[in-house]
N, C-alpha and C positions, 0 to 999 in steps of 0.2 A: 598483525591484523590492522586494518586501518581504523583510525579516528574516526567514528562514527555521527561521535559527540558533534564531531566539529563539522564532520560532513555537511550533518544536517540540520544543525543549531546555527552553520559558522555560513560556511559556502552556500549552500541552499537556500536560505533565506536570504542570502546577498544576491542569489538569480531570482528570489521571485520580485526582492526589490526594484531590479533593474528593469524587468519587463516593462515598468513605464519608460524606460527612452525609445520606445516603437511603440508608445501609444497605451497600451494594456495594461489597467492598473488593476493588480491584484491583492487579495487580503487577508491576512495569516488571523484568526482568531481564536486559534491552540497554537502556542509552541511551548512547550514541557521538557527539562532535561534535569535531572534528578543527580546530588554525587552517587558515585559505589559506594554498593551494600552490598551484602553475603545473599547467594540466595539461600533462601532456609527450604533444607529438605536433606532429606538422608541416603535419596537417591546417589547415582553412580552420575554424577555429568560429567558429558564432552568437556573437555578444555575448552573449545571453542567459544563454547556458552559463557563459560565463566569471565572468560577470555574480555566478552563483550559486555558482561554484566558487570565488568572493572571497571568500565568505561563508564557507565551511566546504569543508575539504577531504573531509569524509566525514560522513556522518549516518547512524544507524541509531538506530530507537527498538523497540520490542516491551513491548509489554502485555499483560496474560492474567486471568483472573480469577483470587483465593487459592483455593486449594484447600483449604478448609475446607467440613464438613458444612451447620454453618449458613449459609453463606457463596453455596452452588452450592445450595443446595434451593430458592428459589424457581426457577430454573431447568430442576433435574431434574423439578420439577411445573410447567413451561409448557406450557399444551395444544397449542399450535404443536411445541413442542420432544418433546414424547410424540407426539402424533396423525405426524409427519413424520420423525420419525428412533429414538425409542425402542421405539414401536411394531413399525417396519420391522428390526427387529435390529441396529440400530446399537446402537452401547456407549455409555457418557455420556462414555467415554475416550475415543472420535471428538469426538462433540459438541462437548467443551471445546475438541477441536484447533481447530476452527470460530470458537467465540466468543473472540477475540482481533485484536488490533492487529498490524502489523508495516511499519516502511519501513526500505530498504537502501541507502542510493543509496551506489555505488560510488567509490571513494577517487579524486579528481584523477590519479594516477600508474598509477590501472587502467584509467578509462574507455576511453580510448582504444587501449590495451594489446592487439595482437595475441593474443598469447600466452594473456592473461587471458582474454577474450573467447572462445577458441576453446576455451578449457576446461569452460566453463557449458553448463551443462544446455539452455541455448536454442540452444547453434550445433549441436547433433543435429535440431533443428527443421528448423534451417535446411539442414540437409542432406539431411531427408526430403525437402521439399519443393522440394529442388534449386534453393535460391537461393545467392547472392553471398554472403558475411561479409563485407557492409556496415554491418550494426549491432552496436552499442556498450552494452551494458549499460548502465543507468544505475540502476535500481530491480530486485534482483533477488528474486521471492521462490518459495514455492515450486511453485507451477504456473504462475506468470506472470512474463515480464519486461519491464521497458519499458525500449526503445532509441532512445538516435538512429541516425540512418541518415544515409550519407554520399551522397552524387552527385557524383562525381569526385573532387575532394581535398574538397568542403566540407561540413562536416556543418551541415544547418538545424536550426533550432529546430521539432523538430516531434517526437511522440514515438510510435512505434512500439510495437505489445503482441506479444510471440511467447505465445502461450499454447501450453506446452510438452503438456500435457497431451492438446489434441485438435490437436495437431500444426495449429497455424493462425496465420499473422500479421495483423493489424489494427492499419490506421492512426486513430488516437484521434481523429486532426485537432484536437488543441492541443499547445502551449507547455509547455514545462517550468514556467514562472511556473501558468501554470493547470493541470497536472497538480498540483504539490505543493500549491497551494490546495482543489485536489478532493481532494485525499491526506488534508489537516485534515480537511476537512468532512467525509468520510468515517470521522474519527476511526482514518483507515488500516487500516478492519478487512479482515480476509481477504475478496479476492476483490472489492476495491471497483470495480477494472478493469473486471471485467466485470459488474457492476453499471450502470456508467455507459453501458460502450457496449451495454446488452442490454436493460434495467430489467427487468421482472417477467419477464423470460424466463431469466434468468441465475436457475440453480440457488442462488444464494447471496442471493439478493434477498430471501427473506423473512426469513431469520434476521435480516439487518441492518435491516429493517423489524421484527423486533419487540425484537431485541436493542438496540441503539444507542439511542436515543430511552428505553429501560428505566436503560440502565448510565448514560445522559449527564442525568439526565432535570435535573439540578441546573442546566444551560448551555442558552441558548438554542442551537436545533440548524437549519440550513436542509439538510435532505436533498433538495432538490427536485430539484437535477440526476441524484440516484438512482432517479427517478420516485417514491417516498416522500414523499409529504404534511407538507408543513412543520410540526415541532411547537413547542410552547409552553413555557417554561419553567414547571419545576413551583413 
């Protein structure tokens, strides 16, 4: 399994630092990575899981653009970002919530955690739509979460989307290994989830189509599982 740790504690944060050599200075004000711990449950877990819960007992990272005038003015003048959200009466105080990073993955000692679980904003999903509190936070963020889900005592390697927002669950049909590698490549921006499983239909697809590739443009970038056209390093 690859180093997660390092992925995105090591590497990652070494590409959001460099986006200032093309100008774009960016600011990390979460970055969390925890040693291994056991997860506590008595559950059947994947390998996989455990696999990655060797690695770090918790991860969280969050990125955001500085909030400086010269800083956000190519942005406040993107015609994508005027013609599609300035235009329409949105504020540039939404916008910015939009153009940002973020992953959660929840601590070894909560995953599996009843109690924990049924206090997020996703087990009301689940209660809408009158399912089982069979899933397990693993990525929480804030109109999506991704879970495993259990099938008797065993939880698989397979990761679950509750999208809290339009009350709906979706199976991704991958791996915790290939969710958090889509999690990088997506540079973790908001709403990359439904990116993936929606491409140009997902409300969030264009900003990350003109955002990503602008703030990352110093790294070569493969967005193609986002339906986004592989780009070229600058």
């Amino acid at each position: 399994m690859t180093d997660f740790k390092e992925l995105f504690l090591w590497t990652f944060i070494e590409e959001i630092g460099n986006a200032s050599s093309h100008g774009t200075r960016l600011k990390t004000p979460v970055t969390v990575a925890m040693p291994p711990k056991k997860t506590d449950t008595t559950l059947t877990v994947d390998d996989s899981i455990i696999e990655f819960y060797n690695q770090t007992s918790r991860l969280e990272l969050a990125w955001q653009l500085t909030d400086t005038p010269e800083n956000v003015k190519p942005f406040q003048e993107n015609e994508f970002i005027i013609e599609n959200y300035l235009k329409k009466d949105y504020s540039w105080s939404f916008v910015k919530e939009l153009l940002c990073g973020y992953i959660n993955i929840t601590a070894a000692d909560s995953v599996f955690n009843k109690s924990y679980n049924d206090s997020q904003a996703f087990s009301y999903t689940l209660d809408a739509l009158k399912l089982p509190h069979d899933y397990f936070a693993f990525d929480i963020q804030s109109s999506v979460t991704a879970c495993f889900k259990k099938t008797g005592n065993r939880v698989s390697n397979s990761i679950w989307l509750v999208h809290t927002e339009a009350n709906k669950v979706y199976d991704m049909k991958i791996g915790i290994e290939e969710y958090l590698n889509l999690a990088y490549q997506a540079k973790c921006f908001k709403g990359w989830q439904l990116i993936y499983l929606f491409g140009k239909k997902a409300s969030e697809h264009g900003l990350m189509e003109q955002f990503i590739p602008s703030v990352f443009s110093h790294i070569q970038l493969d967005l193609s599982a986002f339906d986004i056209r592989p780009t070229s390093k600058s």
